[in-house]
C-alpha positions in Angstrom: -51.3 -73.5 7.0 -54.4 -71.8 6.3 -56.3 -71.7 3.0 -58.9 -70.0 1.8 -61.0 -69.7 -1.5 -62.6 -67.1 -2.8 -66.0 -67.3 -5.3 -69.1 -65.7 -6.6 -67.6 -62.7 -8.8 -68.5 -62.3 -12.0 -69.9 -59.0 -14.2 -72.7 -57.3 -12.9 -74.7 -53.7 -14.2 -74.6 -51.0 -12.0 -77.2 -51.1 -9.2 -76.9 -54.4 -9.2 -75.8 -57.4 -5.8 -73.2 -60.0 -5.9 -72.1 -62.1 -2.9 -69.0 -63.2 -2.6 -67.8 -66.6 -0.6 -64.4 -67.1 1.3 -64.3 -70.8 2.6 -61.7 -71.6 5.1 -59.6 -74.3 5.9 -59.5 -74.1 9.6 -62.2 -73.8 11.9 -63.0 -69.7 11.7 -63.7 -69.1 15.3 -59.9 -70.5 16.1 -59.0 -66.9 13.7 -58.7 -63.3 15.2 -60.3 -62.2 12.4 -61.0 -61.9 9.1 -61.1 -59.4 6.1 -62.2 -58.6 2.8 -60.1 -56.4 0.7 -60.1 -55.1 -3.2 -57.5 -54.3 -5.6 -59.1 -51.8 -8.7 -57.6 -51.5 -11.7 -54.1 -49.8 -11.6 -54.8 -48.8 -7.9 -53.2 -50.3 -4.5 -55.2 -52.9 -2.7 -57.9 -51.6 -0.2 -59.1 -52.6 2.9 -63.6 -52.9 2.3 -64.1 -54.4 5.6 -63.2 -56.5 8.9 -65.2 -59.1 10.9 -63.5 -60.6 14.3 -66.0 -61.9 16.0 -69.5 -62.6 15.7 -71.1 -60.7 18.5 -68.7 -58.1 16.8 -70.2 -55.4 14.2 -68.2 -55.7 11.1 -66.5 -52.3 9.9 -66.4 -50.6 6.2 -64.4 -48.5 4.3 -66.8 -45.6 4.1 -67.5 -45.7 0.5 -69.4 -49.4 0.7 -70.9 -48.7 3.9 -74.7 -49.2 3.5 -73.7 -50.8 0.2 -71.8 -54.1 1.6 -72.4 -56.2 4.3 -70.0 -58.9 5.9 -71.1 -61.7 7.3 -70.2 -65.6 8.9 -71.1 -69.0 8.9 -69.1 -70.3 11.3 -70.6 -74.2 11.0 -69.3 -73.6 7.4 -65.9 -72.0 8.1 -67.3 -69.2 5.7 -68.0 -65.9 5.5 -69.6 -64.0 2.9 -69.3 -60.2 1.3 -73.2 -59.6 0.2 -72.7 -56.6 -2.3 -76.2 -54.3 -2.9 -76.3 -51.1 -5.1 -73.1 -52.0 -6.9 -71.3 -49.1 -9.2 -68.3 -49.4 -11.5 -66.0 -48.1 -8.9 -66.5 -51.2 -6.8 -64.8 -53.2 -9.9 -61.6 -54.9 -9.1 -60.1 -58.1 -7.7 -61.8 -59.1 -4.1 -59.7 -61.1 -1.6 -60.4 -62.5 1.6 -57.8 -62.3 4.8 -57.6 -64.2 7.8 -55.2 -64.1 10.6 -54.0 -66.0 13.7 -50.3 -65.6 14.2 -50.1 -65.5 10.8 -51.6 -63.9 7.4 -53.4 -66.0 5.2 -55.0 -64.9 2.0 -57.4 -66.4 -1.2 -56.0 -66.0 -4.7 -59.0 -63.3 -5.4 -62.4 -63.2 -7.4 -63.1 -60.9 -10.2 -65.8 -58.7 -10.1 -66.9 -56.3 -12.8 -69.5 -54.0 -12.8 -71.2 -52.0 -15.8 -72.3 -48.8 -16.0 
């Protein structure tokens, strides 16, 4: 079974950068892909953006693109969510996907931002 963890949320002011870790158990380039996703407060979960390969561009949810950028370490069975120009209504709970034949997901980071 996969596993992955999620870190590097925390509470940041508007305008402000986070980047956020998802370390995987398994050897990413064996996935089909992976994801980042966000649940806000008392909303559904949403999809922020999708990486499956790395000659790949990642693609956004339209109201983080130019804001958020995904990226992999693939020595490091990582990839990362670098988060520029942050506003409140990117607050919520961020968890990383991955899939082969199956759905695997992190338990979620926190992050907060102030206005």
């Amino acid at each position: 079974q996969v596993h992955l963890v999620e870190s590097g949320g925390g509470l940041v002011q508007a305008g402000g950068s986070l980047t956020l870790s998802c370390v995987v158990s398994v050897n990413i380039t064996n996935l089909y892909g992976m994801a980042w996703h966000r649940r806000a407060p008392e909303k559904q979960r949403e999809l922020v953006g999708v990486i499956t390969s790395p000659t790949i561009t990642p693609d956004y949810v339209d109201s983080v693109k130019g804001r958020f950028s995904i990226s992999r370490d693939d020595k490091k069975n990582t990839i990362y969510l670098s988060m520029n120009n942050l506003k409140p209504e990117d607050t919520g709970i961020y968890y990383c996907e991955g899939w082969d034949e199956q759905k695997c997901w992190g338990q979620g980071t926190q992050v907060a931002v102030s206005s």
